[in-house]
C-alpha angles and dihedrals in degrees: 000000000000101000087047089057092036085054082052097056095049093055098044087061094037088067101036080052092059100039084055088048096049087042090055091047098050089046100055092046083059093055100046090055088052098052091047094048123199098259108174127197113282094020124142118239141137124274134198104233107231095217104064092359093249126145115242120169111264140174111235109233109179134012122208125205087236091073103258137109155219125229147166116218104226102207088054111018090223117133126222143157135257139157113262094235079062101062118101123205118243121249130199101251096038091133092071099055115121122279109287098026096086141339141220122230101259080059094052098053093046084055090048086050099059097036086063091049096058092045086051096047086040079057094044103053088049091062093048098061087038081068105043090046081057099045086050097050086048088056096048082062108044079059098053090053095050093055095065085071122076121215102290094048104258125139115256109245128206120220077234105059117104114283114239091219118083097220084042112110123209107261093016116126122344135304116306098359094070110146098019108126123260113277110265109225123196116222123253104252101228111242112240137170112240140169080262087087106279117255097010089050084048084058103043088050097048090059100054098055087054081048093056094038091054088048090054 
């Protein structure tokens, strides 16, 4: 008698054991259906916008095996690119949701708007320090060519620079005067006392030999 009611035990929580299996496993493919959702080609829905996050009502245009989809958001006409388990249907009243759950479209176009704002100031500024960058490196140079003249204005010239004169060699003489001929010195007469009448004679022959160097 007691093995026949302990059998029957057994078998009373043998089978509550797999109700409550079969229960779990139809609930969680339930569940699973429901996450995933049956979105179809050109439905409406609501999309997250890549570009601040936000929801904005959109028409589902193409569907991946990979889980993502296409859509066009209608109040802009724009495209873009979610993840299926992000869409949102659409209810009646979704104009009403809190702010940040969805937009209208006068919201959406201001959000565009400013989108574009901040692009075209981002651009802005860039060109800005392009040209300053510019401006700097043109000054730079306008410095460095300043400082080939000296104070009065002249150009700086090398010893090695080409002579203007044909006969003139490079590193020859020195700047500017490059191919003039040496200069040509006269040698000093010696002063001496002689019978001609000391320092006048000296004189007097001192000047002759100048006189017979400027007739050569």
């Amino acid at each position: 008698m007691y093995e026949v009611i302990q059998l029957t035990t057994e078998l009373i929580a043998a089978n509550t054991e797999k109700s409550s299996s079969s229960v779990g496993l139809g609930g969680s493919s339930k569940e699973s259906d429901t996450s995933s959702g049956s979105w179809t080609v050109g439905e409406r829905c609501l999309a997250p916008w890549s570009e601040d996050g936000q929801y904005y009502e959109a028409v589902i245009d193409d569907i991946t095996e990979d889980g993502q989809c296409t859509l066009s958001f209608t109040a802009y006409g724009n495209t873009d690119v979610c993840d299926v388990e992000q869409l949102r249907p659409v209810d009646k009243d979704h104009g009403q949701h809190p702010e940040g759950s969805s937009k209208s479209r006068k919201q959406l176009l201001q959000a565009q708007k400013d989108y574009k704002k901040k692009k075209a100031q981002k651009k802005a500024q860039r060109m800005k320090q392009l040209e300053e960058e510019r401006e700097k490196e043109k000054m730079k140079w306008h410095i460095f060519n300043s400082k080939a003249f000296n104070k009065k204005g002249h150009v700086k010239k090398s010893i090695f620079a080409s002579p203007d004169n044909i006969n003139g060699r490079v590193g020859i003489g020195t700047c500017g005067i490059g191919g003039r001929p040496m200069t040509e010195f006269q040698q000093q007469e010696k002063w001496r006392r002689g019978p001609a009448g000391g320092v006048l004679g000296n004189i007097k022959a001192g000047a002759a030999l100048k006189g017979q160097h400027s007739a050569r």
